[in-house]
C-alpha positions in Angstrom: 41.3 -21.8 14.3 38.9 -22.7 17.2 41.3 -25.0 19.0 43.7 -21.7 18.9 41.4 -19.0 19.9 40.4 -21.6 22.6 43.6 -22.1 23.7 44.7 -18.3 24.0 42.4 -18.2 26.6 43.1 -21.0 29.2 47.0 -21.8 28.2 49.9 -19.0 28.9 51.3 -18.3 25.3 54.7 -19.9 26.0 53.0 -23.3 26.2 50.4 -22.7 23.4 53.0 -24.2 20.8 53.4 -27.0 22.8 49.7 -27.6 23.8 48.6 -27.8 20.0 50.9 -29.8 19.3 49.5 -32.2 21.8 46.4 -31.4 20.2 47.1 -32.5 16.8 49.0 -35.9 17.8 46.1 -37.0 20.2 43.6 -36.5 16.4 46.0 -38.0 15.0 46.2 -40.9 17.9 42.5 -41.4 17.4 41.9 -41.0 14.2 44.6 -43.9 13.6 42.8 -46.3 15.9 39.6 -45.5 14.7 40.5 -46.4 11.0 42.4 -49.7 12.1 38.8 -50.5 14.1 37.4 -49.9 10.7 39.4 -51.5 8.6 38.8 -55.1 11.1 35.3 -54.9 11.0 
């Protein structure tokens, strides 16, 4: 909800699909690596 409301305010809402969706696979991205850094240690 916060990313959204953030997002209405800086990104033109033809692109506000898009840009959330780069949102949520960059978490994803990082929360990957960070469990695989985990899981060495």
């Amino acid at each position: 909800m916060c990313v959204t409301t953030g997002l209405m305010t800086v990104i033109p809402a033809d692109w506000q699909t898009m840009a959330m969706g780069s949102v949520l696979l960059i978490a994803v991205v990082i929360n990957h690596l960070l469990a695989r850094e985990k899981a060495k240690a």
